[in-house]
GUSE-965209 format. One record per residue (C-alpha): residue number from 1; residue in one letter; chain; x, z, y. Coordinates in nm, 4 decimals, always signed. Each point is the difference from the previous one (the first is absolute). Layout:
BEGIN
+------+------+-------+----------+----------+----------+
! resi ! resn ! chain !        x !        z !        y !
+------+------+-------+----------+----------+----------+
!  NUM !    a !     A !        X !        Z !        Y !
...
+------+------+-------+----------+----------+----------+
//
This chain:
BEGIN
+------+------+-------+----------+----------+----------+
! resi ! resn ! chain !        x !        z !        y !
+------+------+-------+----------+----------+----------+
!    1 !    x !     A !  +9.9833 !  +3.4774 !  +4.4233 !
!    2 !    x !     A !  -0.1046 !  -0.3678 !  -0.1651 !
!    3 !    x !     A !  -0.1478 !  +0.2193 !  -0.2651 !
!    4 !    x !     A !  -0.1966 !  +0.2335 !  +0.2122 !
!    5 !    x !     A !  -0.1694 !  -0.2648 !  +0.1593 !
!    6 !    x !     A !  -0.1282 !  -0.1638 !  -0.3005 !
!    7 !    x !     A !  -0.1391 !  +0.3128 !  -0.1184 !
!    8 !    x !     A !  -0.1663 !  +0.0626 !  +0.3493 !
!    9 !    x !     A !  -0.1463 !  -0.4027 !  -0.0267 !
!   10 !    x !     A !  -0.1153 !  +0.1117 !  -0.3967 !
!   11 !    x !     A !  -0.1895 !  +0.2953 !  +0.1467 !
!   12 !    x !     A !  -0.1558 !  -0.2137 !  +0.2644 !
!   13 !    x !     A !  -0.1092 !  -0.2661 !  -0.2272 !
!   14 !    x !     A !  -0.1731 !  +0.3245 !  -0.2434 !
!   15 !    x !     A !  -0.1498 !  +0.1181 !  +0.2830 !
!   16 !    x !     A !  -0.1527 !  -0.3516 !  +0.1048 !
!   17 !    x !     A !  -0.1340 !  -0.0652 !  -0.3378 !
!   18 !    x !     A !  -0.1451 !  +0.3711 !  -0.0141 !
!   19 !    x !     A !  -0.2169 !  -0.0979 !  +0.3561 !
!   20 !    x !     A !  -0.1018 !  -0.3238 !  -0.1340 !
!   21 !    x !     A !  -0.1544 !  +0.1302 !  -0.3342 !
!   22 !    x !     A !  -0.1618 !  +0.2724 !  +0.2420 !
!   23 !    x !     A !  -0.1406 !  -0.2609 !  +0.2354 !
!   24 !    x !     A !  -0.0773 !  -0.2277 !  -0.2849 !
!   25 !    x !     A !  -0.2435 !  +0.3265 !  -0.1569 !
!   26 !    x !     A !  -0.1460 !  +0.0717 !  +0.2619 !
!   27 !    x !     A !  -0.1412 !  -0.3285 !  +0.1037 !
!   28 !    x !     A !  -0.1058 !  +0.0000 !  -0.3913 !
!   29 !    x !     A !  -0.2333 !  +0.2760 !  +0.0648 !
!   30 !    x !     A !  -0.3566 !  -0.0926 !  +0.0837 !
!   31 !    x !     A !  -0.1699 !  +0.1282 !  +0.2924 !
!   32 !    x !     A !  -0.1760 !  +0.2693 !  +0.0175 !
!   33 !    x !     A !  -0.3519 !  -0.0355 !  -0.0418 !
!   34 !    x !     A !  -0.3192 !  +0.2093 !  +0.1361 !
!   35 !    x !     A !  -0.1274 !  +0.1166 !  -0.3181 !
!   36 !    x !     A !  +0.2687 !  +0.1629 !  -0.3531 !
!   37 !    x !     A !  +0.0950 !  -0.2733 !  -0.2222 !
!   38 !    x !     A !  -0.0010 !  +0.1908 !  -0.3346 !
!   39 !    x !     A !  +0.2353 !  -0.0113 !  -0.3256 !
!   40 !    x !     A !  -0.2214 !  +0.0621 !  -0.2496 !
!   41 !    x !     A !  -0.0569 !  -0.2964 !  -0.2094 !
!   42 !    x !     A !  -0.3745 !  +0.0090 !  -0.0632 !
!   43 !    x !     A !  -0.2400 !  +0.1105 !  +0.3027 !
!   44 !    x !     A !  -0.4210 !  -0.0641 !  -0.0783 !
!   45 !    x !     A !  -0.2600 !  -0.0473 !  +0.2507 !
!   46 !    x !     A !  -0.3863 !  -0.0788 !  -0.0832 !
!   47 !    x !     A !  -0.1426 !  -0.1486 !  +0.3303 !
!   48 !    x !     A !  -0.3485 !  +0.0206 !  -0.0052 !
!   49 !    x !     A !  -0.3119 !  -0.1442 !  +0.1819 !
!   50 !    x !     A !  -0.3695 !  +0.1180 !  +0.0580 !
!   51 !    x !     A !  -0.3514 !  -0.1098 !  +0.1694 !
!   52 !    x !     A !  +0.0556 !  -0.3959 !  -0.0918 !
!   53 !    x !     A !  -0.0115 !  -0.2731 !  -0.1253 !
!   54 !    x !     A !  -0.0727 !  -0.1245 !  +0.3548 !
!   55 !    x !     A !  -0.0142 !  -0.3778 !  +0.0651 !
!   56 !    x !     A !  +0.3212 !  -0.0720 !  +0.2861 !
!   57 !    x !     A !  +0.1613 !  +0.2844 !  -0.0928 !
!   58 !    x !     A !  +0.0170 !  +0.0571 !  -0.3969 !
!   59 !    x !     A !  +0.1371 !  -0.3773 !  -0.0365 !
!   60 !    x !     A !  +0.2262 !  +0.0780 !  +0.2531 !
!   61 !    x !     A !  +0.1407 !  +0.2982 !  -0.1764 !
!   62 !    x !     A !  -0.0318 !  -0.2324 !  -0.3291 !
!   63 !    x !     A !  +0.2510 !  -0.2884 !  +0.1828 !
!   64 !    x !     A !  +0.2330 !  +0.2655 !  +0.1039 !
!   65 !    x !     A !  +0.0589 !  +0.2007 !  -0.3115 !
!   66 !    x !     A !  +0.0244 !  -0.3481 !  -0.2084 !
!   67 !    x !     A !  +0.2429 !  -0.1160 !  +0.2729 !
!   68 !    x !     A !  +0.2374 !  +0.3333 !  -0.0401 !
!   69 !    x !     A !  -0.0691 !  +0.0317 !  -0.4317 !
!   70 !    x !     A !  -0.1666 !  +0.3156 !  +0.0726 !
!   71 !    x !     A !  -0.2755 !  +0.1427 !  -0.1926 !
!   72 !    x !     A !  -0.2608 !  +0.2633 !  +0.1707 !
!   73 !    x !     A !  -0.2922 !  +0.2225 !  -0.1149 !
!   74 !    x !     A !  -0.3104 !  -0.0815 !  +0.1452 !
!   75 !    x !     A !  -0.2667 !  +0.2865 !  +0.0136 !
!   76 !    x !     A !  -0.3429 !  -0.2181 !  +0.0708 !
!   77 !    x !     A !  -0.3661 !  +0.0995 !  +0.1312 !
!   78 !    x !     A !  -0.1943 !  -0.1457 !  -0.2669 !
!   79 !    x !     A !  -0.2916 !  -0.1598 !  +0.2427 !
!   80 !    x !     A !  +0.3000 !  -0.2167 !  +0.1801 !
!   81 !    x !     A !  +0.1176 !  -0.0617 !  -0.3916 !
!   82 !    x !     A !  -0.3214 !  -0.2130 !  -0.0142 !
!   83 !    x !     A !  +0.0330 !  -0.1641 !  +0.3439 !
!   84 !    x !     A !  +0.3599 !  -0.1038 !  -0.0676 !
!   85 !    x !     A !  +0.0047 !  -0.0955 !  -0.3626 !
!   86 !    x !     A !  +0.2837 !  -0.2992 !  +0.0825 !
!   87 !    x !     A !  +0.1916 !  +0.2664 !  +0.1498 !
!   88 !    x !     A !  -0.0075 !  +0.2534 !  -0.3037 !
!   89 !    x !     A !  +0.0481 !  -0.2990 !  -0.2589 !
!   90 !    x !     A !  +0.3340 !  -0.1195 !  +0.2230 !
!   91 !    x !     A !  +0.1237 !  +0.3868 !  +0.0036 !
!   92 !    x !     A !  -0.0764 !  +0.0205 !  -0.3562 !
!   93 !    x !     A !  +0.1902 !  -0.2951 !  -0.1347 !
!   94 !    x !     A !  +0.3275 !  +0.0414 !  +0.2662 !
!   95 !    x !     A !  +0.0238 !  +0.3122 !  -0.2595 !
!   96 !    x !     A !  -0.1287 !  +0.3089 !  +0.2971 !
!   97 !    x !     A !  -0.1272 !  +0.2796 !  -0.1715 !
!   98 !    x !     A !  -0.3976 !  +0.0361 !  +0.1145 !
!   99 !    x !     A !  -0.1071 !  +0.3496 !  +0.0551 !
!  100 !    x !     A !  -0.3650 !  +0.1563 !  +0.1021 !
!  101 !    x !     A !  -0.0822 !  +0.1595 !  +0.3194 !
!  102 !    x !     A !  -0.3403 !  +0.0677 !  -0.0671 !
!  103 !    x !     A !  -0.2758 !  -0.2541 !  +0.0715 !
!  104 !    x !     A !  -0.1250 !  +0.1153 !  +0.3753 !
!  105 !    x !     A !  +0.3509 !  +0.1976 !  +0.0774 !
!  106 !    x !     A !  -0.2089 !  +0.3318 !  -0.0255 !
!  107 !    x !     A !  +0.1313 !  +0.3385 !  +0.0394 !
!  108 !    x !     A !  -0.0023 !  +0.0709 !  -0.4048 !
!  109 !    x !     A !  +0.0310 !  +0.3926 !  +0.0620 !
!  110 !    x !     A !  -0.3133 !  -0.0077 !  +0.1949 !
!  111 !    x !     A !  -0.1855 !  -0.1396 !  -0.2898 !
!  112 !    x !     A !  -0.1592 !  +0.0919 !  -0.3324 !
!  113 !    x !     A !  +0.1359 !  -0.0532 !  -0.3156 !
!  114 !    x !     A !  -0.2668 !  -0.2892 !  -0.0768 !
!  115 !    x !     A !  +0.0507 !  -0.1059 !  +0.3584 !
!  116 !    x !     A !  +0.3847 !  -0.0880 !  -0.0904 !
!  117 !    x !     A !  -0.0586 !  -0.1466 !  -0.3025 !
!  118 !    x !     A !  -0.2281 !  -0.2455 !  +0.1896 !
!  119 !    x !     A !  +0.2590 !  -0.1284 !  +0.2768 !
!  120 !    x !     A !  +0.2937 !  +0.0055 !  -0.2702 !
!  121 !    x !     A !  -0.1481 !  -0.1654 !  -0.2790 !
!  122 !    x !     A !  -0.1919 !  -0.2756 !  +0.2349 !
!  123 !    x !     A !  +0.3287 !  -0.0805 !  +0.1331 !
!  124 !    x !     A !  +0.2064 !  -0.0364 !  -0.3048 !
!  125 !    x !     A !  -0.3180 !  -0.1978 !  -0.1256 !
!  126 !    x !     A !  +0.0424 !  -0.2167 !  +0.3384 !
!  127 !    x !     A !  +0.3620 !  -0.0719 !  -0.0670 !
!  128 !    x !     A !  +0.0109 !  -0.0471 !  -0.4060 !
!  129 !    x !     A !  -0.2652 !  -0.2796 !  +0.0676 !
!  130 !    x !     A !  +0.2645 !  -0.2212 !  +0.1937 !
!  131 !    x !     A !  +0.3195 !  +0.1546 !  -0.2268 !
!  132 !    x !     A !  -0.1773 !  +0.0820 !  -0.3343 !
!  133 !    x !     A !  +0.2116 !  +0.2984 !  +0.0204 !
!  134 !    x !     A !  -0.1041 !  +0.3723 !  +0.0129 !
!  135 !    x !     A !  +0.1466 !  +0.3408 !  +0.0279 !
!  136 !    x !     A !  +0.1367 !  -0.0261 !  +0.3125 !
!  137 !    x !     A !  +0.1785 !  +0.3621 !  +0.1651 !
!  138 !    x !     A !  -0.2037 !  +0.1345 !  +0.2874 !
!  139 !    x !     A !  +0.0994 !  +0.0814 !  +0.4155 !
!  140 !    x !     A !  -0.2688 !  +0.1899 !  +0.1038 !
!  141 !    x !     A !  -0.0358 !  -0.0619 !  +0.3412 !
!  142 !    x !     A !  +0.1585 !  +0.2116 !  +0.2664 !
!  143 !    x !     A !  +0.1667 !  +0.1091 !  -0.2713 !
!  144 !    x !     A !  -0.3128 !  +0.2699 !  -0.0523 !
!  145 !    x !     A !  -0.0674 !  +0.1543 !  -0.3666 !
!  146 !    x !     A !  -0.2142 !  +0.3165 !  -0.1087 !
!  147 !    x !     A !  +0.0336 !  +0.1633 !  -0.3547 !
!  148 !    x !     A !  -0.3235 !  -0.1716 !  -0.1030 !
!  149 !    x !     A !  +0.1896 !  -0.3457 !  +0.0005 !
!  150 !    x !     A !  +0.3143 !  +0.1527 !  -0.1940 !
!  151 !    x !     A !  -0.2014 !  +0.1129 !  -0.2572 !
!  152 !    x !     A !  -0.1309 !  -0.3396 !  -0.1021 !
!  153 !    x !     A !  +0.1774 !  -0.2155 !  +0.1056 !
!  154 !    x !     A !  +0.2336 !  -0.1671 !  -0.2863 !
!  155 !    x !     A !  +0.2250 !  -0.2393 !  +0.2332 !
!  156 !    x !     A !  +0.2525 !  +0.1020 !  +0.1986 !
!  157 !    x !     A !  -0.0458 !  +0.0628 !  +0.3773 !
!  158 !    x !     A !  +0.2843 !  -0.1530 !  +0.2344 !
!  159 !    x !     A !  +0.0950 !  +0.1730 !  +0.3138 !
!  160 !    x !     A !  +0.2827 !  -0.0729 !  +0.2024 !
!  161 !    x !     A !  +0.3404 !  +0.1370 !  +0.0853 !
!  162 !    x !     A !  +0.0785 !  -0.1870 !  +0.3349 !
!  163 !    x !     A !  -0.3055 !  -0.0610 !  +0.2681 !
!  164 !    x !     A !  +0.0982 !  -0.2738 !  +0.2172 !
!  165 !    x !     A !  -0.3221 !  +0.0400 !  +0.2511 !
!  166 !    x !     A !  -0.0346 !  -0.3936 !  +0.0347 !
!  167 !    x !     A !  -0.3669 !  +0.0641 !  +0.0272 !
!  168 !    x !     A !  +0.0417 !  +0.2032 !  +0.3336 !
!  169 !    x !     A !  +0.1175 !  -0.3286 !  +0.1642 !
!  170 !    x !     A !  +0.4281 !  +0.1207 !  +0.0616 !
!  171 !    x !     A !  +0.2496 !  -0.2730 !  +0.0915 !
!  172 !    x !     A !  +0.1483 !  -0.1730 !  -0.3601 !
!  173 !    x !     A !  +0.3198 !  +0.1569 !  +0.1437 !
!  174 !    x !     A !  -0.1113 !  +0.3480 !  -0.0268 !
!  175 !    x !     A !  -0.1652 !  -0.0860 !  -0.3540 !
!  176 !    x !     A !  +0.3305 !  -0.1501 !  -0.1238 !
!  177 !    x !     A !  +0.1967 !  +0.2791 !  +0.2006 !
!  178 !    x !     A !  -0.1766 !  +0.3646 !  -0.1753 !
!  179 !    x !     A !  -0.0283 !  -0.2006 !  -0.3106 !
!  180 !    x !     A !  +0.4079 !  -0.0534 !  -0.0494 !
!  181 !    x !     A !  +0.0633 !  +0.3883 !  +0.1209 !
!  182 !    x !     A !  -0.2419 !  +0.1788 !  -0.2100 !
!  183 !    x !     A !  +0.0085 !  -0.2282 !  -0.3420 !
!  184 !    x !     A !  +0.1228 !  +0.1857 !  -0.3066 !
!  185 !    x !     A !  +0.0695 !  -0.1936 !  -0.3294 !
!  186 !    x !     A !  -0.3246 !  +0.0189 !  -0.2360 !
!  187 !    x !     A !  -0.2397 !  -0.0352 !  +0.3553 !
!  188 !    x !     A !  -0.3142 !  -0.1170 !  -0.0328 !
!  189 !    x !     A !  -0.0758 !  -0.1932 !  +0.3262 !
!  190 !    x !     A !  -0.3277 !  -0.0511 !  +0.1938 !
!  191 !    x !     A !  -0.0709 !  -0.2524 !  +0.2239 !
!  192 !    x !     A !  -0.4020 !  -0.1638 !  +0.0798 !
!  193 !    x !     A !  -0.0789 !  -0.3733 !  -0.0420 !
!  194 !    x !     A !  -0.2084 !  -0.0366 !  +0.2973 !
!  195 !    x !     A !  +0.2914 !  +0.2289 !  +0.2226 !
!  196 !    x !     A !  +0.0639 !  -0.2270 !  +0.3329 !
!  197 !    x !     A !  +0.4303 !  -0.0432 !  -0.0484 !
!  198 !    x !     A !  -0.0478 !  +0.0800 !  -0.3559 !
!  199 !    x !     A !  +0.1145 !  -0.3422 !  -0.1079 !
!  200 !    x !     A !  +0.3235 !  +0.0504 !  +0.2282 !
!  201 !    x !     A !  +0.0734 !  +0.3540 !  -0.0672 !
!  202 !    x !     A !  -0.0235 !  -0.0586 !  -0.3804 !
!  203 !    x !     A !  +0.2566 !  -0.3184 !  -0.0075 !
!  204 !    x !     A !  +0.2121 !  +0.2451 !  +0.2247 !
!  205 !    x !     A !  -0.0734 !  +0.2772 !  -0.2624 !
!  206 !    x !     A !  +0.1092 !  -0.2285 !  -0.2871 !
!  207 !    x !     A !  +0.2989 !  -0.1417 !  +0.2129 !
!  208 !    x !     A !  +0.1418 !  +0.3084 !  +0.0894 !
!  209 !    x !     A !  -0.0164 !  +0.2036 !  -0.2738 !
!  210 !    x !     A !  +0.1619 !  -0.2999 !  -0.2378 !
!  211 !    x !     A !  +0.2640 !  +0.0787 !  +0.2338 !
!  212 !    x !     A !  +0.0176 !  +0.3412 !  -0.0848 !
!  213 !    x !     A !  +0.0489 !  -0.0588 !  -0.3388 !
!  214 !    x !     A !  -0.3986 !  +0.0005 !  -0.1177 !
!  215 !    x !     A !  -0.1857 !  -0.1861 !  -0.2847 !
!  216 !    x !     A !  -0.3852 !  -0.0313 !  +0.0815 !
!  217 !    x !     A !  -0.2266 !  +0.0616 !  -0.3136 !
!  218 !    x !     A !  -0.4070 !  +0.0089 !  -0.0679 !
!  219 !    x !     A !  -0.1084 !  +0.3713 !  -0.0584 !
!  220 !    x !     A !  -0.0203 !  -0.0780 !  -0.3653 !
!  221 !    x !     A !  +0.3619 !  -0.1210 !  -0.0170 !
!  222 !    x !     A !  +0.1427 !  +0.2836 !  +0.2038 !
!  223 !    x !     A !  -0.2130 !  +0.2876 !  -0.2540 !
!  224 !    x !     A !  +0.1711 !  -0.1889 !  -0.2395 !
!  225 !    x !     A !  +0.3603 !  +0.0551 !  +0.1164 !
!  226 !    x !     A !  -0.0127 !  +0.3285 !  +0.1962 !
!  227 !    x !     A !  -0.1922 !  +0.3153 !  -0.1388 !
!  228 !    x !     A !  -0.2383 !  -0.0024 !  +0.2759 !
!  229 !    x !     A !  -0.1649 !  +0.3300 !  +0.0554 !
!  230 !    x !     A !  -0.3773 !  +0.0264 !  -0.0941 !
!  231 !    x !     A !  -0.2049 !  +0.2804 !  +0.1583 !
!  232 !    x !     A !  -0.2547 !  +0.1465 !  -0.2302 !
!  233 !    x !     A !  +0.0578 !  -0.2861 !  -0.2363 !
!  234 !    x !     A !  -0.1027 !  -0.2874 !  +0.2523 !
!  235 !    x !     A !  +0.0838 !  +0.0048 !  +0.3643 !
!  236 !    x !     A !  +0.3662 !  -0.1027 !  +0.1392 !
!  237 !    x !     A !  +0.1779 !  +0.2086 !  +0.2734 !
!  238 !    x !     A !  +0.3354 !  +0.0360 !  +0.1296 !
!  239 !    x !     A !  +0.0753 !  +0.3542 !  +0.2166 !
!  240 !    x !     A !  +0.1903 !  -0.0243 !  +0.3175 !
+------+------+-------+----------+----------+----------+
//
C-alpha cells in the first residue's frame, strides 16, 4: 500500500512539472500582433518621396529618417530644387538617394519628345548644380509615360509597388494600416513630401514594418539586391 502511494505522489509531482513548463510557454509567447511577423531573414522596402523639397516639411522628413537610421529616395520637382538648395544639400550628404520628377511636375506622356527632354534635363541640371552629381533615375509624374519617352530615354524610370495615398489627406493610421497589409518584400513605396500626416504615417511606416521583419533601402540599393523587374527596359512595376 506504502508503495502505491509513492507512485501515485511520483505521478502527481510529473504531472505538476508537465503544467508548469506548459504555463511557463505559454506566457513565453508574444502577443499577437495586428499585422504577420515574418521568418524570412531578409525583407527590402524602398520608401520613396515626391513633389519636395518643401521648407517645414522636407527637414522634417530629414530629422525623422536621421532619428530612425533610415535612408529614403527622394523624387524632386526641379523648380523647388532651386528654391530649397539647403534642403537638397542636407538630403544629399545624410546619404538619400536624389531622384528627378521633372522640373514643373508635367504630365510627360502629354508632351513631345523635345518637350521632355526640356523638363528632365533642366531638372537634373537644377539639382547637379547643388550636388555636382548627374544621372539621376526618373518618376514621371502621376506615374504617366508614352512610348516616345521609352525610346530615348537612357535612365531608368521608377514606379512604385505600394501607393500609400498620403496626398489625398487619410488619417496616418490608415497610411500605416494598408501599408503593413499589402507590403511584399522587394516593394517600392510611395509616399509625397508635401502629404499633410506624411511625416507621421512614414515614421509609422518605418516603425511598423521594422517590426515585421523589414530593412528600408534607397531604390538604388534595393535594384542592387533584388532583381527588380524593368518594363521595356526602364519603368518599375509590381502586379497585384
Amino acid at each position: 500500500m506504502k508503495e502505491f502511494r509513492v507512485l501515485v505522489a511520483a505521478l502527481c509531482m510529473l504531472l505538476l512539472s508537465l503544467t508548469v513548463s506548459g504555463v511557463r510557454n505559454v506566457s513565453a509567447t508574444p502577443e499577437s500582433s495586428t499585422y504577420d511577423i515574418y521568418e524570412e531573414s531578409e525583407r527590402l522596402v524602398a520608401l520613396t518621396f515626391d513633389d519636395g523639397p518643401k521648407e517645414g516639411k522636407t527637414d522634417a522628413l530629414l530629422d525623422m529618417l536621421k532619428e530612425k537610421g533610415v535612408h529614403a529616395t527622394f523624387f524632386m520637382i526641379g523648380a523647388q530644387v532651386e528654391e530649397n538648395q539647403e534642403l537638397v544639400r542636407r538630403m544629399y550628404e545624410e546619404g538619400h538617394q536624389i531622384g528627378i520628377h521633372t522640373y514643373s511636375h508635367v504630365d510627360l506622356g502629354c508632351l513631345s519628345e523635345a518637350e521632355q527632354k526640356k523638363e528632365i534635363e533642366k531638372s537634373e541640371a537644377a539639382i547637379e548644380a547643388v550636388t555636382g552629381q548627374s544621372g539621376f533615375m526618373l518618376r514621371p509624374p502621376f506615374g504617366r509615360i508614352n512610348k516616345n519617352l521609352e525610346d530615348w530615354l537612357d535612365r531608368p524610370m521608377i514606379l512604385w509597388s505600394v501607393d500609400t495615398t498620403d496626398w489625398t489627406g487619410i488619417s496616418a493610421e490608415k497610411i500605416i494600416r494598408e501599408t503593413a497589409e499589402t507590403v511584399k518584400d522587394g516593394d517600392i513605396i510611395l509616399m509625397h513630401d508635401i502629404s499633410e500626416h506624411g511625416l507621421e504615417g512614414a515614421a509609422g511606416i518605418i516603425d511598423e514594418l521594422q517590426r515585421m521583419g523589414y530593412t528600408f533601402l534607397t531604390v538604388e540599393q534595393l535594384f542592387a539586391r533584388r532583381d527588380i523587374e524593368l518594363e521595356n527596359g526602364v519603368a518599375y512595376r509590381r502586379a497585384r
